[in-house]
C-alpha positions in Angstrom: -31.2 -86.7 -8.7 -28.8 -84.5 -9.4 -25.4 -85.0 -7.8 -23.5 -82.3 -5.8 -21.1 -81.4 -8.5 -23.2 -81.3 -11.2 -25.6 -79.0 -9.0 -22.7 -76.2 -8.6 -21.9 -76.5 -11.8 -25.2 -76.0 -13.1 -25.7 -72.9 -10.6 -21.9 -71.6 -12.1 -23.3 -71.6 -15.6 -25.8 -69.1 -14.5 -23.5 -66.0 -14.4 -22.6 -64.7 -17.9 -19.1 -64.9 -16.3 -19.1 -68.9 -15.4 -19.0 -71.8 -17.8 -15.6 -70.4 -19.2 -17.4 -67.6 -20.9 -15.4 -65.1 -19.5 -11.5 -64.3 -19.2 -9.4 -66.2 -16.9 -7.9 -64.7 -14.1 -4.7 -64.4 -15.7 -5.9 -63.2 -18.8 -7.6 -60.4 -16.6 -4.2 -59.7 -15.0 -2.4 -59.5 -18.7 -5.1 -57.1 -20.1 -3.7 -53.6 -21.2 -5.6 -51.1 -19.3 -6.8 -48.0 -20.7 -5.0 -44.5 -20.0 -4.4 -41.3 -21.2 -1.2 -39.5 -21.7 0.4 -36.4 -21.8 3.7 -35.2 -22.4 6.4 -34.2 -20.2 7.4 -30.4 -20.9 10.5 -28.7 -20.5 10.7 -25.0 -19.4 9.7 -22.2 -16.9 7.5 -22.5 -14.3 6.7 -20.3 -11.5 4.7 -20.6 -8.2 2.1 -18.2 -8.3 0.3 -17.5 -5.2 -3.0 -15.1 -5.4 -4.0 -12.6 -2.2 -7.2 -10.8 -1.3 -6.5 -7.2 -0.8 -7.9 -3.3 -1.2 -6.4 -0.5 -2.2 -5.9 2.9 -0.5 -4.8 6.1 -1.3 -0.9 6.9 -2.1 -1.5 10.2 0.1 -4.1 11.8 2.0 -4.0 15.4 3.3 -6.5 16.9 5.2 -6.9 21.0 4.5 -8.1 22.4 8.2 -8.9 25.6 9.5 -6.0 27.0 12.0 -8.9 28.8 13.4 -12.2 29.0 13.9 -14.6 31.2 11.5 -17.4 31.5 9.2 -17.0 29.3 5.7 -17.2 32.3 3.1 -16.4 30.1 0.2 -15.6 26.5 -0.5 -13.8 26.8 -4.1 -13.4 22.9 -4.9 -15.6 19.9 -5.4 -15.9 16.7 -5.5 -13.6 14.6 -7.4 -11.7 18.1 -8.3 -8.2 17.9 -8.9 -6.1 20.1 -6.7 -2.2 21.6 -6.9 0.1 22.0 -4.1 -0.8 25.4 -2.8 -4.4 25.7 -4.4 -6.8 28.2 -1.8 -9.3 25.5 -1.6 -11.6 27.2 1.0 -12.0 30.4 2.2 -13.2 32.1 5.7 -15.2 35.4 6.6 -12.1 37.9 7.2 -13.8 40.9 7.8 -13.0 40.9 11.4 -9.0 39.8 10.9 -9.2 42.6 8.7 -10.0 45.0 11.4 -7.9 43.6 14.1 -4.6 43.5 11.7 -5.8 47.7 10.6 -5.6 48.3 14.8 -2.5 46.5 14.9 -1.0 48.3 12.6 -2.2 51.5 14.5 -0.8 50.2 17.7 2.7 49.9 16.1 2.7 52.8 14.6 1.7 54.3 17.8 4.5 52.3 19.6 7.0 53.2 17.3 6.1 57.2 17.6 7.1 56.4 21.6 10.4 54.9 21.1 11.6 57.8 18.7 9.9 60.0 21.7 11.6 58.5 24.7 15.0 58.3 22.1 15.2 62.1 21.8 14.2 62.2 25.5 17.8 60.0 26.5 19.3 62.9 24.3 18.5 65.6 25.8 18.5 63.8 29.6 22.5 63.0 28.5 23.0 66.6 27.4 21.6 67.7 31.1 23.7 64.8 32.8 27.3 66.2 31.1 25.9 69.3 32.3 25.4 68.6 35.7 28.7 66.9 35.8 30.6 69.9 34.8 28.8 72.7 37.0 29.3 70.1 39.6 33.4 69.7 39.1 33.1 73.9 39.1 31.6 73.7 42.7 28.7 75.4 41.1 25.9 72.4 42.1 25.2 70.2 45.0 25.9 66.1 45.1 22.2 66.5 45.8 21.7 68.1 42.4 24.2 66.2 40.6 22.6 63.0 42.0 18.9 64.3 40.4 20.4 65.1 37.1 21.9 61.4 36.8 18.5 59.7 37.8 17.1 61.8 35.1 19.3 60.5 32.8 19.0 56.9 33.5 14.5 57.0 33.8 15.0 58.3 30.4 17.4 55.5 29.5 14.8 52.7 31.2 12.2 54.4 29.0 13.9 53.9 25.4 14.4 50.1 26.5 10.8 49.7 27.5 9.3 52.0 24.1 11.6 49.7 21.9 10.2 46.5 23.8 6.9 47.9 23.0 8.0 48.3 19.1 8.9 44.6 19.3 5.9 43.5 21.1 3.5 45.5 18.5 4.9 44.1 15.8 4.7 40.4 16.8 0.7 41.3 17.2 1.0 42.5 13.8 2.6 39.6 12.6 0.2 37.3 14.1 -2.8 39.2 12.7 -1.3 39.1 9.3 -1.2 35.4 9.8 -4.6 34.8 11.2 -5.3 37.2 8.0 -4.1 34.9 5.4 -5.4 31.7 7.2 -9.0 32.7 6.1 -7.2 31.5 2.6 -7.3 27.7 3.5 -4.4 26.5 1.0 -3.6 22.8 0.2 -0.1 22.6 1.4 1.9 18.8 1.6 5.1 17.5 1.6 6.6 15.0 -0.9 4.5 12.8 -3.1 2.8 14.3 -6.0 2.1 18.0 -6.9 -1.2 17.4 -7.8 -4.1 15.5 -5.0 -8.2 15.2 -6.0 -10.4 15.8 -3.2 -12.0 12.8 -2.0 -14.0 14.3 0.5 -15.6 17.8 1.9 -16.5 18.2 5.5 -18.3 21.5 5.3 -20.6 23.7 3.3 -20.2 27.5 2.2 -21.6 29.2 5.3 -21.0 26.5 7.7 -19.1 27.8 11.3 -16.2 25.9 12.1 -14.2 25.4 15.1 -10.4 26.0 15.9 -8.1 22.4 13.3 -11.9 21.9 12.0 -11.3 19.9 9.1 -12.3 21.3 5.6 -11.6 19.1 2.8 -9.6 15.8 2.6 -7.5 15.3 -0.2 -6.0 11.8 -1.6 -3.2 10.5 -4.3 -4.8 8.2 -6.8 -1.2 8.0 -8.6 0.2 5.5 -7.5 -2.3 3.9 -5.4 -1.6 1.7 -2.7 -2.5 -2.2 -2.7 -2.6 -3.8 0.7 -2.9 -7.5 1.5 -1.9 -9.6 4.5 0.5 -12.5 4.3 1.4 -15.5 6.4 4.3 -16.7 7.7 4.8 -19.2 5.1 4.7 -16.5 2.5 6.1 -13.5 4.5 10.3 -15.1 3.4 9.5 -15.6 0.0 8.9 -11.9 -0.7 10.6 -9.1 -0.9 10.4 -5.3 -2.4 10.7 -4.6 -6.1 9.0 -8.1 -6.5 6.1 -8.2 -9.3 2.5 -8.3 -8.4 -0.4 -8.7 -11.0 -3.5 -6.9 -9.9 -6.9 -7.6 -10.7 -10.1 -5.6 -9.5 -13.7 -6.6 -10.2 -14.6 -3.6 -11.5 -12.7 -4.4 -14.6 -13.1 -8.5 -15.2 -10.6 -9.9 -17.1 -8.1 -7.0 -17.0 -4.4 -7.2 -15.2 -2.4 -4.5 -13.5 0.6 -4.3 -13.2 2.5 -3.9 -9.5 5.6 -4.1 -7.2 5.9 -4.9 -3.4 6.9 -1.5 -1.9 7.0 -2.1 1.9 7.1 -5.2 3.9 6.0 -5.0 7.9 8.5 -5.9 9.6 6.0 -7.5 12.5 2.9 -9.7 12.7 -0.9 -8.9 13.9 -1.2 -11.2 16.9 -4.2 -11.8 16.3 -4.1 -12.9 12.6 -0.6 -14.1 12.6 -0.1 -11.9 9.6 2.1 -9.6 8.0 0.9 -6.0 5.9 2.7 -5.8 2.7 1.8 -2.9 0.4 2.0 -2.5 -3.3 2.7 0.2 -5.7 0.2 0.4 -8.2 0.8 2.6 -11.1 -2.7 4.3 -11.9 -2.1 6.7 -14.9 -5.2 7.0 -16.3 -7.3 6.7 -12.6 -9.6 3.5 -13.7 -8.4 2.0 -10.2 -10.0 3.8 -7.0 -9.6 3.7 -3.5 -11.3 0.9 -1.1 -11.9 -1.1 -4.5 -11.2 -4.8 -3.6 -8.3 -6.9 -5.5 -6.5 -10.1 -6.0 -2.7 -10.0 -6.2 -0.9 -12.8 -7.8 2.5 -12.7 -6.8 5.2 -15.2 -8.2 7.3 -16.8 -5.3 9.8 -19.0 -6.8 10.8 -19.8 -10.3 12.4 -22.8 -12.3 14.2 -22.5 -15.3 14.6 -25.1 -17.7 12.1 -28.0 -15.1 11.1 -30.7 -16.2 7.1 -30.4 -16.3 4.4 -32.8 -16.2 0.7 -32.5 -14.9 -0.3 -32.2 -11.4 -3.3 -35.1 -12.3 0.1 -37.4 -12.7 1.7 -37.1 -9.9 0.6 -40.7 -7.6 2.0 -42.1 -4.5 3.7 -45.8 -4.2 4.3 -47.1 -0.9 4.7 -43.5 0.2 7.1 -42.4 -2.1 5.8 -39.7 -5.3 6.3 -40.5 -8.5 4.6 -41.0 -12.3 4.7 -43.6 -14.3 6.4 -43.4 -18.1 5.1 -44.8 -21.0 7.1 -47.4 -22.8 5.9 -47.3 -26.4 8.4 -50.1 -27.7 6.8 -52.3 -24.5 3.1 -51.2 -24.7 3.7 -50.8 -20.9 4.8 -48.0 -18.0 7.4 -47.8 -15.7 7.1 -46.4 -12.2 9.6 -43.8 -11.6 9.7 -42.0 -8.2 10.6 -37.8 -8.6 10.6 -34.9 -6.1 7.9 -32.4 -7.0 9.1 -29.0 -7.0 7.2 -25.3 -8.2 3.3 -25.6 -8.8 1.7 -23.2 -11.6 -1.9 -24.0 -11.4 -2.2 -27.5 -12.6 1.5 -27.5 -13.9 4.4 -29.2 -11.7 8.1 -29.6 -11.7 8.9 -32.8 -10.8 13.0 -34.2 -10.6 14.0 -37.7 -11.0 15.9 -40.1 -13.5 15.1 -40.6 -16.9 11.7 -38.2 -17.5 11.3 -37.9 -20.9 8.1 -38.5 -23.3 4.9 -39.4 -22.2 3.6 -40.4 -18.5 0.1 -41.0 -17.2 -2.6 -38.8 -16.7 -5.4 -40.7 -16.0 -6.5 -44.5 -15.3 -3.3 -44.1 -12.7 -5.4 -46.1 -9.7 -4.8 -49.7 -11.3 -1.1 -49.4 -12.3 1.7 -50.6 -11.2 5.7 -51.1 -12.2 6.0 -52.5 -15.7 1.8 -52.6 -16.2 0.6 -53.0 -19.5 -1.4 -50.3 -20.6 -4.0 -48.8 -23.9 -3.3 -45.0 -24.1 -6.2 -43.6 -25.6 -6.6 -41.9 -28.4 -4.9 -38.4 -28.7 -7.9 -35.7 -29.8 -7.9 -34.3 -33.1 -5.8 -31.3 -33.5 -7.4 -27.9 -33.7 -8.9 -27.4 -36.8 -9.0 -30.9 -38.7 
């Protein structure tokens, strides 16, 4: 029979482990563990944050018809550029034309009047000096006198009224000229650029149209307009004239180069968001209106941080740090930093003493003064 302690013994040397052919606990405790390393940089780094936007048009003018008419002629298309000015549309004149030819009949007519009723007054005031002479002579009545004075002043009522007529005439003339030269839509705008594309037409060449129908709409593709939304967090750490890098799927792996032009000064209560639009300089027109984008915008910036990987960055007892490596010791010592700016997986990080190498990975069983196996650094491009 087997005793008690031989029987656990006997049951011990069954693990691969037991019969002391394994480590000790101490020696387990003393072994290096394996890590890798990476050094800690010194330079720039900037907080880049990336926003889903769309862009939109610098300007859009919509050409309308003051009037209503026939279309006689729509002279642009599609995608056409246009100047400021440019008759873009035209409408079937051919009864503006008549009315303006009877307007200028009917001033002519009214004018004829007034130089009528004028020599009238001049020949009622020669009566009236007249009358008031025979009268002083005892010659005519007060009944006369009075007659020859009423004369006088009907004609003088009549030159007011045919000159009113002159001026009335020739405000219809004016206003048939105008409704004359509004058959010629023209694309008129102020400010921006002296030269739009048409984005859009409305009607065909013999269409009908309405009193403000609109014609054609017209848009600025230089600069264009990049829009995206921002939170609060965000919304302080912008501001206009700041540098935005666009990127559109429609060319992958291309950047654009942009500014912040106007920040709202209000939120959406409903998204709890602010509208922020870019400039976006568009010279050669690859960027279009309603194309989607991402902006990266760069927040803050560090000069001369110190830099070390985000992968290193571990919490002790609540309190961030990294650990250093201690070639001369073979070991690493835990040093507790403030993390600062984030570029992707790049972070500044201040605290005493960070210089060379600290810890990338193999972090979980460290602690203060561990020893530890960095792993071998891989071969340099090339050899």
């Amino acid at each position: 029979m087997y005793s008690s302690r031989a029987l656990l013994l006997a049951l011990a040397c069954l693990n691969p482990l037991g019969c002391g052919a394994g480590p000790s606990s101490s020696d387990k405790a003393s072994a290096p563990i394996a890590v890798e390393l990476a050094p800690i940089e010194t330079g720039a780094i900037q907080d880049l944050r990336a926003f889903s936007g769309s862009l939109e048009p610098s300007q859009r003018v919509v050409v309308a018809s003051p009037g209503g008419g026939r279309v006689e002629a729509l002279k642009v298309q599609l995608a056409e550029v246009v100047e400021r000015g440019q008759v873009v549309a035209e409408l079937d004149d051919a009864t503006l034309a008549q009315g303006l030819r009877e307007a200028e009949a009917q001033l002519a007519q009214a004018r004829a009047a007034s130089v009528e009723a004028e020599s009238a007054v001049e020949v009622a005031g020669r009566e009236w000096e007249r009358a008031q002479a025979l009268h002083a002579k005892g010659v005519i009545s007060d009944a006369e006198l009075d007659e020859d004075r009423v004369r006088h002043l009907q004609a003088q009522a009549q030159v007011a009224m045919a000159k009113a007529e002159v001026q009335a005439e020739a405000a219809r003339l004016e206003l048939a000229r105008i409704g004359l030269r509004d058959t010629k839509l023209e694309a008129r705008w102020e400010g921006g650029p002296d030269r739009l594309v048409v984005a859009e037409r409305f009607v065909q060449g013999g269409d009908t149209v309405g009193s403000d129908a609109p014609i054609v709409a017209l848009v600025g593709l230089d600069p264009l307009l990049g829009v995206i939304s921002v939170s609060e967090q965000e919304y302080g750490r912008l501001a206009v004239g700041q540098e935005v890098s666009l990127s559109a799927e429609a060319w992958p792996g291309e950047v654009f180069p942009a500014k912040v032009a106007r920040i709202a000064p209000v939120f959406d209560e409903r998204s709890r968001q602010a509208r922020v639009e870019l400039q976006v300089d568009n010279a050669d027109g690859r960027l279009k209106p309603g194309m989607f984008v991402r902006a990266t915008v760069g927040l803050d910036r560090q000069e001369q941080a110190r830099i070390v990987p985000a992968e290193a960055l571990t919490s002790r007892e609540g309190q961030d740090g990294v650990f250093l490596y201690d070639e001369a010791q073979g070991q690493v010592r835990w040093v507790p930093v403030t993390a600062g700016v984030r570029e992707g997986d790049r972070i500044a990080v201040s605290g005493e003493g960070l210089s060379g190498r600290v810890v990338t990975l193999g972090l979980e069983r460290l602690a203060d003064g561990s020893p530890v196996r960095p792993a071998p650094s891989p071969p340099a491009s090339g050899e």
